[in-house]
C-alpha positions in Angstrom: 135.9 21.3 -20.2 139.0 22.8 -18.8 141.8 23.9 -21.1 145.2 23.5 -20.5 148.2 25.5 -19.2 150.2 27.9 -21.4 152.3 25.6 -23.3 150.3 22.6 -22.8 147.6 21.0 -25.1 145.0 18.9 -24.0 144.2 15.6 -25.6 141.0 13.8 -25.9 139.6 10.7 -27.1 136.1 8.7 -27.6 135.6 5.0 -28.9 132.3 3.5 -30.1 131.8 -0.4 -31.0 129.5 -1.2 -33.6 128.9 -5.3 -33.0 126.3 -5.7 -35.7 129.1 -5.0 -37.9 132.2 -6.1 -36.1 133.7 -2.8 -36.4 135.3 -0.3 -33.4 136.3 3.3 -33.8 138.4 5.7 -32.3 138.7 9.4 -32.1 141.4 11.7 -30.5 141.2 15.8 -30.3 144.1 17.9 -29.0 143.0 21.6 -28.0 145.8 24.3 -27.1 145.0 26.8 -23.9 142.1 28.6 -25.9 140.1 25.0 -26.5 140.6 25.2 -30.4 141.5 22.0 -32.3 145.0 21.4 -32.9 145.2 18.3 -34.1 142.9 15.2 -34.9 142.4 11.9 -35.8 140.2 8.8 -36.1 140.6 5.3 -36.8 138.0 2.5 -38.0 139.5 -1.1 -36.5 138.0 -4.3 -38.2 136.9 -6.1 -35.3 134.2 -5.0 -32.2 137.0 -5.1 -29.1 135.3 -4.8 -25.7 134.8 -1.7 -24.2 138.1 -2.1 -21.8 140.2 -3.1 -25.0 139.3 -0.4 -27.4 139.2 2.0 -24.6 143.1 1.0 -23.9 143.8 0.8 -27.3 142.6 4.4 -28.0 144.7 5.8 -25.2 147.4 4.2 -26.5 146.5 6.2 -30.0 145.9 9.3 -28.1 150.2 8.8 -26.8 150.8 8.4 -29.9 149.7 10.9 -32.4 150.7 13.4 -29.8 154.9 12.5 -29.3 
């Protein structure tokens, strides 16, 4: 993993679907220059999106929680 510029942060995320249960999850990590965590967050969605859906939807998190 490269870290970011001076005065940048880098952001993350993951997803996992869990279909036996319906369930998808999302996670987002933002790391300043020296890789530590900055910021977090995760978010348990009631209903098991596809892997292109919840992979959108997560980046769309990710925009979020860092403006």
């Amino acid at each position: 993993m490269q870290a970011p510029l001076e005065n940048y942060a880098k952001i993350n995320f993951d997803t996992a679907i869990f279909v036996d249960d319906n369930k998808s999850g999302i996670g987002v990590v933002i790391r300043d220059k020296n890789s530590l965590v900055i910021a977090s967050c995760s978010q348990v969605l009631q209903h098991a999106y596809s892997s292109n859906e919840i992979e959108a939807l997560a980046a769309a998190k990710a925009v979020s929680f860092a403006t």
